[in-house]
VEXDREN-2710 file (C-alpha; in Angstrom, 1 decimal):
% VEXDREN-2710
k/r/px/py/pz
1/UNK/75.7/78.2/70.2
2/UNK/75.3/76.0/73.2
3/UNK/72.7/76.8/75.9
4/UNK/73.8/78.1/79.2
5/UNK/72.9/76.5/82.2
6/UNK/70.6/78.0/84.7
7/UNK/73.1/77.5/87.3
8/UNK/75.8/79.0/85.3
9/UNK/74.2/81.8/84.0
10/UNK/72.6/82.7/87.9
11/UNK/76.2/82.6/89.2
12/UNK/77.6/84.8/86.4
13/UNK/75.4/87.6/87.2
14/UNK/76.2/87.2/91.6
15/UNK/80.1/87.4/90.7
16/UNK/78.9/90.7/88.5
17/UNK/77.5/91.9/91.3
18/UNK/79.9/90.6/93.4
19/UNK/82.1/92.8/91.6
20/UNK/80.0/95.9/91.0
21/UNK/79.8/95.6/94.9
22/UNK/83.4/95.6/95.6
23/UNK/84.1/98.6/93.2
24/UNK/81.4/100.6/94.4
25/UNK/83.8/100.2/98.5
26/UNK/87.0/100.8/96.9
27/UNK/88.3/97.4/97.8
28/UNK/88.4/96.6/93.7
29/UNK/89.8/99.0/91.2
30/UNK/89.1/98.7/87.7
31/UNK/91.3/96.8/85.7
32/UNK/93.3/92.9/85.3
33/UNK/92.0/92.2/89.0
34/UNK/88.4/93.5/88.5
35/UNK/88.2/91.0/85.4
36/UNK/89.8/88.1/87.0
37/UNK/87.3/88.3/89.3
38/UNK/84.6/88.3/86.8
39/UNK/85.9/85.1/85.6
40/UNK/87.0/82.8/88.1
41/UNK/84.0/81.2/89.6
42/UNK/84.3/81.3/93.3
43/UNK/81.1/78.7/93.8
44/UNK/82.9/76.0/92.4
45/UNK/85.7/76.4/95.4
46/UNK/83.2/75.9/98.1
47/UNK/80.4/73.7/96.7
48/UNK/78.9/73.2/100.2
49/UNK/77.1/76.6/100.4
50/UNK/74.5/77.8/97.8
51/UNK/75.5/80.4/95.3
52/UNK/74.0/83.1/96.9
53/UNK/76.8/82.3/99.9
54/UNK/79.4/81.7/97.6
55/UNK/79.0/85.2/96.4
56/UNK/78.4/87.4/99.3
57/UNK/81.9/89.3/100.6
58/UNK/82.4/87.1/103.4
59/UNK/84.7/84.8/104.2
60/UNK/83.5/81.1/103.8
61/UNK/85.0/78.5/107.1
62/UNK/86.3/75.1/105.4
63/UNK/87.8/73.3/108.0
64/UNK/87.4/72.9/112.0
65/UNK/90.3/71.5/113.7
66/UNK/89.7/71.0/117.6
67/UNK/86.9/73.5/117.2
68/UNK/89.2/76.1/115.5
69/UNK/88.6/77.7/111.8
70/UNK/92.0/76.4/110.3
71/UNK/90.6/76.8/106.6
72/UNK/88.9/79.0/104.6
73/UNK/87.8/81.2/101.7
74/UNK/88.7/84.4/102.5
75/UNK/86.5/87.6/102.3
76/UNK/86.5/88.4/98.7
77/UNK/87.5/92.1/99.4
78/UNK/90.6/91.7/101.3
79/UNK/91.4/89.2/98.7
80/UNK/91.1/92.1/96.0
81/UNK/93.3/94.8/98.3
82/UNK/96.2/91.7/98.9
83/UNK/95.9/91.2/94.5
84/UNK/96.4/94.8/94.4
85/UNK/99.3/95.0/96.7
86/UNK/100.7/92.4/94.7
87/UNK/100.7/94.4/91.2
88/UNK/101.1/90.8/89.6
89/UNK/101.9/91.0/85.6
90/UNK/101.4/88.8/82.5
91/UNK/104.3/85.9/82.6
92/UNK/105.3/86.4/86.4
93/UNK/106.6/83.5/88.9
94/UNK/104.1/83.9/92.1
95/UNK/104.0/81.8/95.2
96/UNK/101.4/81.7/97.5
97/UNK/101.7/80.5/100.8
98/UNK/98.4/79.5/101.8
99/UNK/96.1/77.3/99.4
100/UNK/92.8/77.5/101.3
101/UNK/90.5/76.3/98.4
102/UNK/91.9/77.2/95.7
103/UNK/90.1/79.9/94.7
104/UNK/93.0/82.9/95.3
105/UNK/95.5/80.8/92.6
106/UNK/92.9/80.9/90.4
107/UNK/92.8/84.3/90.8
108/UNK/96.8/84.8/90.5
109/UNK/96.4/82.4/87.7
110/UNK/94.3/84.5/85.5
111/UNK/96.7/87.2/86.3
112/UNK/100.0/85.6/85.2
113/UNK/98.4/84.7/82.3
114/UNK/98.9/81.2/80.2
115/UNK/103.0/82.5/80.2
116/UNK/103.2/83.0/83.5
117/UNK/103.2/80.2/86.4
118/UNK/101.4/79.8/90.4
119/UNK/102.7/77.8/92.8
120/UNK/100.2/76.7/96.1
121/UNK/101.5/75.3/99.3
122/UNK/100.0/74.5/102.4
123/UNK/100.8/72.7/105.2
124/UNK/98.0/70.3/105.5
125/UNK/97.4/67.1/103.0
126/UNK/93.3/67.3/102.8
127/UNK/93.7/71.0/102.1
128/UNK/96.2/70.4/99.0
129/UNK/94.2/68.2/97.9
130/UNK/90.9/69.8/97.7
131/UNK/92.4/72.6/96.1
132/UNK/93.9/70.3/93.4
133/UNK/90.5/69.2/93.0
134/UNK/88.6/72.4/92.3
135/UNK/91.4/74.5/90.4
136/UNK/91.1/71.5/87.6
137/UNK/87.0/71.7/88.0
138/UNK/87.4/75.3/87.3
139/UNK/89.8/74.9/84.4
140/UNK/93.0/75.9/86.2
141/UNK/94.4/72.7/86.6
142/UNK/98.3/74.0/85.2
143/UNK/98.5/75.8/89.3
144/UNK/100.9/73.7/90.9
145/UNK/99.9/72.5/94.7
146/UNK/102.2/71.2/97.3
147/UNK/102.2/70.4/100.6
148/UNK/105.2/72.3/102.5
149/UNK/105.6/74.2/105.3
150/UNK/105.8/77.8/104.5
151/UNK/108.2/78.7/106.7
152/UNK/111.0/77.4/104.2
153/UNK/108.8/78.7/100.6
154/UNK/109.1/76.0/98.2
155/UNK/112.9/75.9/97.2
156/UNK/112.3/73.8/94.1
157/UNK/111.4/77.3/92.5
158/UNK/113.1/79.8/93.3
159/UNK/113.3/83.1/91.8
160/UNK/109.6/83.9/92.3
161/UNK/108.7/87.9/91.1
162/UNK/105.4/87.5/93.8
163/UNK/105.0/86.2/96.7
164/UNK/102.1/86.1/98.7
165/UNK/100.7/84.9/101.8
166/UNK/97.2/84.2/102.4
167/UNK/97.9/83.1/106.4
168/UNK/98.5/85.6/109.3
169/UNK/102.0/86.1/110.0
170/UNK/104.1/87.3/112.9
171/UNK/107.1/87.1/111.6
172/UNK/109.1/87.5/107.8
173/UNK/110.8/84.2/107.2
174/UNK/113.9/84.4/105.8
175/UNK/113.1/81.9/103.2
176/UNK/110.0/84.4/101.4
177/UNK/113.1/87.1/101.9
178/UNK/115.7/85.0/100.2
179/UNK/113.6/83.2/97.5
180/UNK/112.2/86.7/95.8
181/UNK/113.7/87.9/93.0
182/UNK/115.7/91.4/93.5
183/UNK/112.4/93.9/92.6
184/UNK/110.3/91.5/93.4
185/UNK/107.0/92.0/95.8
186/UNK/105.9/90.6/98.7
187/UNK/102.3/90.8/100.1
188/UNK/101.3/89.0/103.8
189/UNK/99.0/89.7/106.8
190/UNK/101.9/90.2/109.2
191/UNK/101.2/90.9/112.7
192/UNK/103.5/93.3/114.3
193/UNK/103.5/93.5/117.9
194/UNK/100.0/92.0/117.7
195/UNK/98.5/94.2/115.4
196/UNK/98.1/92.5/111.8
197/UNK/98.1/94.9/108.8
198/UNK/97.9/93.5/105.5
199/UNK/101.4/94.7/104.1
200/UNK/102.9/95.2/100.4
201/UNK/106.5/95.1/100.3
202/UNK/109.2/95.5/97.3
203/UNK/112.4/94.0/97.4
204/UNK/115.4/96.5/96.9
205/UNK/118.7/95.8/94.3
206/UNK/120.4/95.7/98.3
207/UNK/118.4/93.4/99.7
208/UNK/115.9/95.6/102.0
209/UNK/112.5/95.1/101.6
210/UNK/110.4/98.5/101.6
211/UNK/106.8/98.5/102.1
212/UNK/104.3/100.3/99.3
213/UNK/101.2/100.0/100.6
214/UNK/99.7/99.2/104.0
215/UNK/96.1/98.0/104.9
216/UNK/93.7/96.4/107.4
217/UNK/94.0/93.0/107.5
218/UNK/92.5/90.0/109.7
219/UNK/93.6/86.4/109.0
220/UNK/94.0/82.8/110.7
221/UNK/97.0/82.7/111.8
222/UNK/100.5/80.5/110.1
223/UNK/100.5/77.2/111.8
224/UNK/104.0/76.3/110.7
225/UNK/106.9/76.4/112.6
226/UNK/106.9/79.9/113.5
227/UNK/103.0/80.7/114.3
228/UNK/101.8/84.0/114.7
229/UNK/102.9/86.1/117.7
230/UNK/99.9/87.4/119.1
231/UNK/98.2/85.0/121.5
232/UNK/96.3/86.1/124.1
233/UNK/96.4/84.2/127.5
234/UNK/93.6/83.7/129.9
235/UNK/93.9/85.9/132.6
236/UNK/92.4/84.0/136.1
237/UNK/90.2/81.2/137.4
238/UNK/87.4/82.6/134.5
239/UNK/86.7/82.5/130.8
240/UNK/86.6/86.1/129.3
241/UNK/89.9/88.1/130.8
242/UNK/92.9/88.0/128.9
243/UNK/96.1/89.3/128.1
244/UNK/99.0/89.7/125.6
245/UNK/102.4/91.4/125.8
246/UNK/105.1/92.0/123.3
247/UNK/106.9/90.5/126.2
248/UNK/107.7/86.6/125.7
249/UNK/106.8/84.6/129.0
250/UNK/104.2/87.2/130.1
251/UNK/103.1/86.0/134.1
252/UNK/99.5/85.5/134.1
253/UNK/99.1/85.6/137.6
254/UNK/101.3/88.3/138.4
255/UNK/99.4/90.6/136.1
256/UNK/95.3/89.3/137.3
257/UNK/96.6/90.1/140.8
258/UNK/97.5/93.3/140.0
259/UNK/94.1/94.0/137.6
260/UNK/92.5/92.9/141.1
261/UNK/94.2/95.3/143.1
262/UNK/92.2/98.3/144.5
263/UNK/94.5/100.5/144.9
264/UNK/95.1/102.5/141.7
265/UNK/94.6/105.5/140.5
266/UNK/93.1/107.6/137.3
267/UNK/95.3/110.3/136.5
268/UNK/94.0/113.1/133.7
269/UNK/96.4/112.6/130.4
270/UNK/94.7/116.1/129.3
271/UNK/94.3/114.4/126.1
272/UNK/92.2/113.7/123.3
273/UNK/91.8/111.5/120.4
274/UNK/89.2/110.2/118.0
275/UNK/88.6/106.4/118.2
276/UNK/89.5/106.2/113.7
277/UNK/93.1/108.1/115.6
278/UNK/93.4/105.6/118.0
279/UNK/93.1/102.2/115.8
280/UNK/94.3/103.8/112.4
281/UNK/97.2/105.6/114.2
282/UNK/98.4/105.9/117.7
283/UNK/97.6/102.4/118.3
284/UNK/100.3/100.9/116.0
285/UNK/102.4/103.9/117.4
286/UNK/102.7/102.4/120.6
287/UNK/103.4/99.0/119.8
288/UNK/106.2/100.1/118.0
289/UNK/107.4/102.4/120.6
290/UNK/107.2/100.5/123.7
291/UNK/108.9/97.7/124.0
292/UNK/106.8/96.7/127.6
293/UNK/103.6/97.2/125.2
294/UNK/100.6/95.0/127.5
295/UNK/96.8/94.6/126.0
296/UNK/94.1/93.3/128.2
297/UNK/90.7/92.1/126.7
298/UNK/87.9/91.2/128.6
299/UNK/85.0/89.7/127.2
300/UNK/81.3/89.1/128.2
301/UNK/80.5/89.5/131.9
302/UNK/83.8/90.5/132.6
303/UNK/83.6/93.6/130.7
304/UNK/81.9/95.4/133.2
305/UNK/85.0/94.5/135.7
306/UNK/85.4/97.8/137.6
307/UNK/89.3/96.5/137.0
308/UNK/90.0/97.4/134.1
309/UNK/89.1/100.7/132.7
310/UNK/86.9/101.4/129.9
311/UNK/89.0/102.6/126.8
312/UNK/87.9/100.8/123.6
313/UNK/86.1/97.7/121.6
314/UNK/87.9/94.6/119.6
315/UNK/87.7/95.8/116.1
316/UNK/86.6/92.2/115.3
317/UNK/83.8/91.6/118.4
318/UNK/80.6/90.8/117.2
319/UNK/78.3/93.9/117.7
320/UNK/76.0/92.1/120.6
321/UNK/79.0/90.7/122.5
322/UNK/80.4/92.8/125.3
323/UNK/83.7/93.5/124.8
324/UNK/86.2/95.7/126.5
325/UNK/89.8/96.2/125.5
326/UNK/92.8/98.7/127.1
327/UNK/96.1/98.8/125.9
328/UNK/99.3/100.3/128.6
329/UNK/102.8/98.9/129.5
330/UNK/103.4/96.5/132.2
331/UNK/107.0/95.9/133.8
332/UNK/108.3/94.7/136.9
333/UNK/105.0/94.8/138.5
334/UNK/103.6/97.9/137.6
335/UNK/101.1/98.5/135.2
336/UNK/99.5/101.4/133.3
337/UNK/96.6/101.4/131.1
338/UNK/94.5/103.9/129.0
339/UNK/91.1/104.3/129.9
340/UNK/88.2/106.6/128.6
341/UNK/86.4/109.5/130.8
342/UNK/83.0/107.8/128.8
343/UNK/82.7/104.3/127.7
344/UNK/81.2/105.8/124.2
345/UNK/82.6/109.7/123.9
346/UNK/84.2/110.0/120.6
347/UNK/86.6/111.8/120.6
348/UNK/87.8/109.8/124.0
349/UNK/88.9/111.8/126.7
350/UNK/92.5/109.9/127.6
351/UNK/92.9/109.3/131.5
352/UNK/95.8/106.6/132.7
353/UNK/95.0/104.1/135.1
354/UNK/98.5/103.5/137.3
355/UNK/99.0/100.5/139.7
356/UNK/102.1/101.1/141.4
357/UNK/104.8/103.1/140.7
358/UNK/103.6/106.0/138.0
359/UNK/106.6/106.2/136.1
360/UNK/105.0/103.4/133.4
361/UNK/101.6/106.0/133.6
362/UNK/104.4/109.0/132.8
363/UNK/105.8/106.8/129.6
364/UNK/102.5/106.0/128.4
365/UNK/101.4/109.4/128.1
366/UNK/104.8/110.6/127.0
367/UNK/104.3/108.4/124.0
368/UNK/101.0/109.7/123.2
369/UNK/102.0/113.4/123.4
370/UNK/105.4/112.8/120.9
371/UNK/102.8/111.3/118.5
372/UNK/100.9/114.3/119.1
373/UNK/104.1/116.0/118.3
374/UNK/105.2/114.1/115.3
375/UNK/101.5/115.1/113.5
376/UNK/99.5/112.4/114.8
377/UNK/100.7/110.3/111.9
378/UNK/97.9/107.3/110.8
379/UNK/99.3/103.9/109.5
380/UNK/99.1/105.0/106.2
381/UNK/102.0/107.2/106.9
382/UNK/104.0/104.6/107.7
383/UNK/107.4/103.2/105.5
384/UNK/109.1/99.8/106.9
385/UNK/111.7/99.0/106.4
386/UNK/113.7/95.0/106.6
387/UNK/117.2/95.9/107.2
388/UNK/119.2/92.3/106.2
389/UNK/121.1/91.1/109.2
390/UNK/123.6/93.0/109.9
391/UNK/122.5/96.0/107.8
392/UNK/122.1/99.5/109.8
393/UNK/119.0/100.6/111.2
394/UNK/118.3/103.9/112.1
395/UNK/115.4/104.4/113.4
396/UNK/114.3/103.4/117.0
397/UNK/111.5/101.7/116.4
398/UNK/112.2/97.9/115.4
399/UNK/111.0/94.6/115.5
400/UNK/113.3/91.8/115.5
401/UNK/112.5/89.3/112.4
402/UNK/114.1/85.7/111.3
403/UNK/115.4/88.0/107.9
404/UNK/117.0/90.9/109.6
405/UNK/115.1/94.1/111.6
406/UNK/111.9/95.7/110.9
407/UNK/112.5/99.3/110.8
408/UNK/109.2/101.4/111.5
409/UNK/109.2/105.1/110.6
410/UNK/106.5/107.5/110.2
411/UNK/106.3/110.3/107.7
412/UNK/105.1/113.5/109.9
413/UNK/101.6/114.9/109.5
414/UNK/101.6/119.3/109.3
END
């Protein structure tokens, strides 16, 4: 029996504790994805970093464009949750939209199995490549890799049973829609109203697509021809103020002037919330519900603005950086935002800060108070719904999508 190599036999035992790691979080179960882990060696997908890198769960940069993170390995444990979603069998068609290095189809090619087949595509030539290079280093060299545009799938296969995106969506193309087979599943990062969740969705005999499981998610975003929706936009003459609406053409300088304005006022919601309620829950809430949604983030210096109010942090700031974000609607002018009694109370004590007229300030806490009412439901109580164009939707809380309307409804909480 041939000797193992030092280098082989050092980055077995990381990936089993790679593994053991991930389990022990809950973002592994035990089972076909736990194993394909064990197997596929992630070190030989990023050979720039030393093993001890290439098995830490974190996500690995690969490629800088203009100073931007447009490639990557992505954090091993979100990569387990998505492989979860997915529920991929032996013999399945799967498309991933996304190649990054390779590494994920060599995970969804242990899964399919020697019957089954993986299709890669990514928009950018070097990327394609590179991952043609290391899924053949790493034995998997029967994982087809194009370049294409995801937006369209790859139409050469249709049919697929999985289809996956590795890439931060803000929209469902109506090309993943149309080229999944009828029971099929679909798993993506999609960003809805600027708040990505990594979603699992089942395609319906009728052509709907019903989510099954819902779950945290931060990715780069698409860079096709629909890129993702949320884009913040600098706010002012200074780095470190901006803001983002659910609102296409949002003015800039119609809504600094107002954040300079001194004349607002804090007016007592007489509410409460916990800060796991407000980003596991109400937040997605009123995204959904208000269709003048507005979120201004402030970073560094201008954080301690006496402008805008103190509510709540970036889930993905860095833990020295000062970071500020508040969340309200803006229309016409007028603008209300949450704030906090206490920059760190937990639960927060909800106040509304109002410029202008305080009907937005009345909406706002309206829309807090029928969550309140509904159960305070959390994102895990949440069913979506694509409704086909020209299907019926019922519920009042949509998001418009190239394959039909998102339909958002909540099962209520006693």
């Amino acid at each position: 029996m041939p000797a193992v190599e030092p280098t082989e036999l050092t980055a077995r035992r990381l990936r089993e504790a790679l593994v053991r790691a991930m389990l022990r979080d809950g973002s592994l179960r035990r089972g076909r994805v736990e194993r394909a882990f064990l197997r596929v060696p992630r070190h030989v997908f990023v050979p720039e970093v030393d093993l001890d890198i290439a098995y830490r769960d974190n996500r690995i940069p690969t490629k800088l464009q203009a100073g931007e993170i447009v490639s990557s390995s992505s954090q091993p444990a979100i990569m387990a949750i998505m492989l979860e979603q997915l529920d991929v069998r032996q013999g399945h068609r799967v498309l991933e939209v996304g190649a990054g290095t390779g590494y994920n189809a060599a995970l969804l090619a242990e899964l399919v199995g020697p019957r089954g087949e993986v299709t890669s595509i990514d928009l950018d030539a070097d990327t394609v490549e590179r991952a043609r290079t290391a899924l053949a280093q790493a034995g998997y060299g029967r994982v087809r890799v194009e370049q294409a545009d995801g937006e369209a799938g790859f139409g050469e296969s249709t049919g697929y049973d999985r289809i996956i995106a590795t890439v931060g969506l803000g929209d469902l193309p109506f090309a993943l829609w149309s080229q999944l087979e009828p029971t099929g599943r679909l798993v993506l990062p999609l960003s809805m109203r600027g708040l990505m969740k990594s979603v699992g969705f089942r395609k319906e005999r009728n052509g709907r697509l019903v989510s099954t499981s819902i779950s945290p998610a931060g990715f780069m975003p698409f860079r096709g021809a629909a890129p993702l929706l949320l884009q913040e936009l600098r706010l002012g003459p200074e780095l470190g103020l901006y803001g983002w609406s659910s609102q296409p053409g949002l003015d800039t300088d119609l809504l600094y002037g107002t954040l300079q304005r001194p004349d607002f006022a804090d007016i007592a919601a007489d509410l409460q919330l916990s800060r796991r309620e407000l980003r596991s829950g109400l937040d997605l809430w009123l995204r959904a519900h208000q269709p003048n949604f507005v979120q201004v983030h402030a970073e560094g210096a201008l954080a301690e603005s006496t402008s805008l109010p103190a509510f709540t942090r970036s889930p993905w700031a860095h833990p020295a950086m000062r970071d500020r974000v508040s969340i309200g609607i803006w229309e016409s002018g007028a603008l209300a935002l949450l704030a906090a009694a206490s920059d760190h109370a937990d639960p927060i004590h909800v106040l509304v800060r109002v410029w202008g007229e305080t009907e937005a300030g009345d909406r706002l806490v309206d829309c807090i108070r029928a969550w309140r009412a509904a159960g305070s439901p959390r994102d895990e109580d949440l069913q979506l719904r694509l409704i086909p164009r020209g299907g019926r939707v019922h519920s009042g809380a949509t998001i418009p999508m190239s394959a039909g309307t998102l339909e958002l409804t909540w099962r209520r909480r006693d």
